[in-house]
N, C-alpha and C positions, 0 to 999 in steps of 0.2 A: 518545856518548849514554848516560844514565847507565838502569841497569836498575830500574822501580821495584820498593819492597819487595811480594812477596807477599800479599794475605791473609792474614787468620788462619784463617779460615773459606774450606773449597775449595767453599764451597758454590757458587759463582758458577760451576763447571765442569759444572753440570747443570741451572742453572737460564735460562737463555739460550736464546732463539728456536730457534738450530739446536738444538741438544739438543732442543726439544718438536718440529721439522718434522722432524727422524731419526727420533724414535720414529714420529711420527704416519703417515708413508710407512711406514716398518715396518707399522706395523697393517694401515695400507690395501691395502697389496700382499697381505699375509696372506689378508685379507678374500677381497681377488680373487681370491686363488690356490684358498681354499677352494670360492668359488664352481665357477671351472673344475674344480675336480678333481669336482662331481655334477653340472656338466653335462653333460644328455642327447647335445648335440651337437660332444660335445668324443670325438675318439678315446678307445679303452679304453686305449692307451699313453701320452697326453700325458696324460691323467685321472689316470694311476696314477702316473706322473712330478710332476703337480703334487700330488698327496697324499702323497708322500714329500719332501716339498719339494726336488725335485731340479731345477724348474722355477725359476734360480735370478734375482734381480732382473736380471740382468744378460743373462738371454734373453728377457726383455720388453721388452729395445732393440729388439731386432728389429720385438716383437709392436708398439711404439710408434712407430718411426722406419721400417720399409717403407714404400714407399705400396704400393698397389695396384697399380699398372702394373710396381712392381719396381723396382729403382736399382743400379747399379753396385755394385761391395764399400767404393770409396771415397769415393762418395756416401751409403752409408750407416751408414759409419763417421763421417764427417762431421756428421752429422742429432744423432749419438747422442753423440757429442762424444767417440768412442775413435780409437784406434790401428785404423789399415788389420789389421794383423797377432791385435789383440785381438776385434776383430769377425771374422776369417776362423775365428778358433778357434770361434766362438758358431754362425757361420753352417754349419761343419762338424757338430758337434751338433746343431744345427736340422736341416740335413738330414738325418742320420743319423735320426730321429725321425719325419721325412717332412714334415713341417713346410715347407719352402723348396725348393726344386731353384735351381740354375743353369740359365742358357740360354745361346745365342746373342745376342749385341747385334746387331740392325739396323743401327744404325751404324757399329759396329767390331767387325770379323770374328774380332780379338784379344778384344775385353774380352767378358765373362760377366755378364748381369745375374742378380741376384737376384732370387727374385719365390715367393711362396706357392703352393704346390699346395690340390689341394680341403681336404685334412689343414688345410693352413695356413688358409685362408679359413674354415672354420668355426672354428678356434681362433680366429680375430680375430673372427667375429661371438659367439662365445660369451664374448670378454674385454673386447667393447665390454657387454654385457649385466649380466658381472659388473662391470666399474666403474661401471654406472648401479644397481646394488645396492648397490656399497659405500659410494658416495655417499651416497644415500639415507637407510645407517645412518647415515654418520657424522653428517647431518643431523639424524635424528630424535635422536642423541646429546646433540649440543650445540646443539639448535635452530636453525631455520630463523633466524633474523637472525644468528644466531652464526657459522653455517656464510656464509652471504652475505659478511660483514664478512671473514671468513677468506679465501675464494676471492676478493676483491675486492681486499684486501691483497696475497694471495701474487702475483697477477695483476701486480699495479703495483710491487711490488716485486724483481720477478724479468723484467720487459719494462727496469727502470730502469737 
């Protein structure tokens, strides 16, 4: 298979869908993170943590892919689309933080589920708050049919 020639112009390497859905999660996470770090119901440690951006995208697997009830380590490694071993590193952190604890499974005397402490439940009620704010900005940004047509796209392109 033959290699085609290059471009003259590397413009094409920043101007492409993914290039604007990279930045635009950048932002939006940003947003959130700023939200949580003055929220009132967010610990003074995870608060200080997300304002030092140490709250890093990739421990909002957790904050997005837990349920409530709690999930195995590789059920929700799974959820988040990482490595058993990648997620155990995050969910160590998270605990460290107070964020998450381990238990006992009911089922299996061996495995450990994971599941949110009070720490954690109000993180997650104060990060569902902050993405119904950042939302909202990014709405008021680029307008309400703007933002529809986006969400409605990303939807059916990302189910597809």
């Amino acid at each position: 298979m033959a290699i085609p020639p290059l471009q003259a112009s590397e413009s094409w390497r920043s101007s492409h869908p993914g290039h604007w859905l990279r930045l635009a999660l950048e932002r939006f996470d940003a947003r959130v993170m700023a939200c949580m770090a003055q929220h009132p119901g967010v610990s003074l440690g995870l608060s200080n943590l997300a304002a030092r951006g140490q709250v890093a995208a990739a421990h909002v697997h957790i904050t997005r892919h837990l349920p409530i009830q709690g999930a195995r380590l590789t059920e929700l490694a799974a959820a988040a689309g990482m490595t058993k071993q990648a997620m155990g590193t995050l969910v160590n952190q998270c605990e460290a933080w107070g964020m998450v604890r381990r238990e006992g499974s009911t089922s299996d005397g061996r495995a450990k589920r994971v599941v949110f402490t009070e720490v954690g439940q109000a993180w997650l009620a104060a990060y569902q708050e902050a993405v119904v704010q950042a939302e909202a900005e990014m709405r008021a940004a680029v307008g309400e049919e703007v933002a529809t047509v986006i969400s409605l796209g990303l939807e059916a392109y990302s189910s597809s």
